[in-house]
Structure formats: structure tokens, C-alpha cells
C-alpha positions as CSV (number, residue, x, y, z in Angstrom):
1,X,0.0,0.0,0.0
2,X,1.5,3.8,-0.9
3,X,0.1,6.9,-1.1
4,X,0.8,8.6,-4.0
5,X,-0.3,12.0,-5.8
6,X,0.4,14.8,-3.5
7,X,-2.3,17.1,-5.0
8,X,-5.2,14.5,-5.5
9,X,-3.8,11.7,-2.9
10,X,-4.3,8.3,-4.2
11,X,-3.9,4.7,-2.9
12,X,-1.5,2.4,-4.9
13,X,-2.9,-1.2,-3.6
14,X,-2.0,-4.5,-5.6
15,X,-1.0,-2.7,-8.7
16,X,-4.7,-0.5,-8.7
17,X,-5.0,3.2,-7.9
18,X,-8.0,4.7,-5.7
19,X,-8.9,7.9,-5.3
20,X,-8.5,8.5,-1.9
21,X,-11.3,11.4,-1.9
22,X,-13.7,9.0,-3.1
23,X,-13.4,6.6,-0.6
24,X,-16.1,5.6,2.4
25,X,-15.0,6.4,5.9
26,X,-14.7,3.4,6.5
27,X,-11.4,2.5,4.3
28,X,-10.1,6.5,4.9
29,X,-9.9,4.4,8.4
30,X,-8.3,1.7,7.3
31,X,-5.6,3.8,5.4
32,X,-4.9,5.8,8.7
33,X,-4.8,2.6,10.5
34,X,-1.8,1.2,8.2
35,X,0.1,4.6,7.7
36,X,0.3,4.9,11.8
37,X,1.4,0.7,12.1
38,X,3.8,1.8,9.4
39,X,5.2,4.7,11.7
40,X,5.5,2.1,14.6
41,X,7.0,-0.5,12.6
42,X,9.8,2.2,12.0
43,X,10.3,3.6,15.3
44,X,10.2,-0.8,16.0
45,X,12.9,-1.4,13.7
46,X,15.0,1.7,15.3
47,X,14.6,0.7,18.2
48,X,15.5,-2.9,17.8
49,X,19.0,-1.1,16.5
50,X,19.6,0.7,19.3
51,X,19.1,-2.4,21.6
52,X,21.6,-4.6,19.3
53,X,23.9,-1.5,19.4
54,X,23.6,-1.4,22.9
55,X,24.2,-5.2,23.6
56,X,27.0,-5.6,21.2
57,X,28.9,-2.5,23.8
58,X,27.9,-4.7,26.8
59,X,29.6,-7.9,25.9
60,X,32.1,-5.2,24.9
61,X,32.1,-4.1,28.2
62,X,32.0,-7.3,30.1
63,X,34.8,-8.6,27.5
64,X,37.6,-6.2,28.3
65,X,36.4,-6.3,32.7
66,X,37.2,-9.9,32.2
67,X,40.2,-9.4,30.4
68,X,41.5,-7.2,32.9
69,X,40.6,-9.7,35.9
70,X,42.7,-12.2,34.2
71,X,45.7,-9.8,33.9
72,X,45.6,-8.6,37.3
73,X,45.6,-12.9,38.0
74,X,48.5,-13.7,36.0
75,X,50.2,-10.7,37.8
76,X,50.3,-12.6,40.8
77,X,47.6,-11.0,42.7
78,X,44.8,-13.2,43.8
79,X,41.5,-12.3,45.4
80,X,41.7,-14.6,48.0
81,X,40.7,-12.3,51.4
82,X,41.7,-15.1,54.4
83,X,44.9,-14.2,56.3
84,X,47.3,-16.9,54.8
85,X,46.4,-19.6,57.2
86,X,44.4,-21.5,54.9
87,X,47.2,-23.4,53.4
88,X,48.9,-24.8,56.7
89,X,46.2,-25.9,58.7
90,X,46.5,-23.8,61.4
């Protein structure tokens, strides 16, 4: 479905044009319907794109924090909090 004929607006629908003007409430409806479904469908699709965008940064994110907990590992650090004792027994 497209609109086209800015001056006398007409609907393009399977290959067949209809005066817009000369349609029953009804369908003028129905056209408004689909034009504003269209508009959602767009915002839909942007929004999708922003959430993949976003995502894509998060494993980014969590990537590069893991990366850098392994480095600070292979440095010899640990994250071990007891006092030592642990090994011995005591």
C-alpha cells in the first residue's frame, strides 16, 4: 500500500489506484490505520538497533572487565581475602 499524488492523494494497492477522496469512511480508516502501524513499525525497527547496538557494547564491556581480571591474575595478585592460614592448617 502507498500513497501517492500529493495534490489528488491516491492509494496504490495491488497494482490498482483509488482515489482516496472518493473513498467511504470506513477505508479512509483503514488507510490511517496502516500509515500509523507503518510509523510504529519504523520507530520498532530503530529501536531494535539501538538495543543490538547497545548489547554488542555490553559484551564489549564485560569482555575487556574480564580481560582485565585475568591480567591482574596472571600478575600474581589473587583475590583470596583469608589471612594466609588456609594453606597450613593452622
Amino acid at each position: 500500500m502507498q500513497i501517492v499524488d500529493p495534490d489528488n492523494p491516491k492509494l496504490l494497492l495491488d497494482g490498482e489506484e483509488h482515489e482516496i477522496q472518493k473513498l467511504n469512511e470506513t477505508c479512509k480508516y483503514y488507510i490511517d490505520q496502516v500509515q500509523d502501524l507503518n510509523a510504529q513499525m519504523t520507530q520498532l525497527k530503530a529501536k531494535m538497533h539501538q538495543v543490538e547496538v547497545a548489547r554488542a557494547g555490553f559484551i564489549s564491556l564485560l569482555k575487556s572487565e574480564i580481560a582485565a581480571q585475568n591480567n591482574v591474575f596472571k600478575d600474581g595478585d589473587s583475590n583470596d581475602t583469608g589471612t594466609g592460614d588456609e594453606a597450613t592448617g593452622d
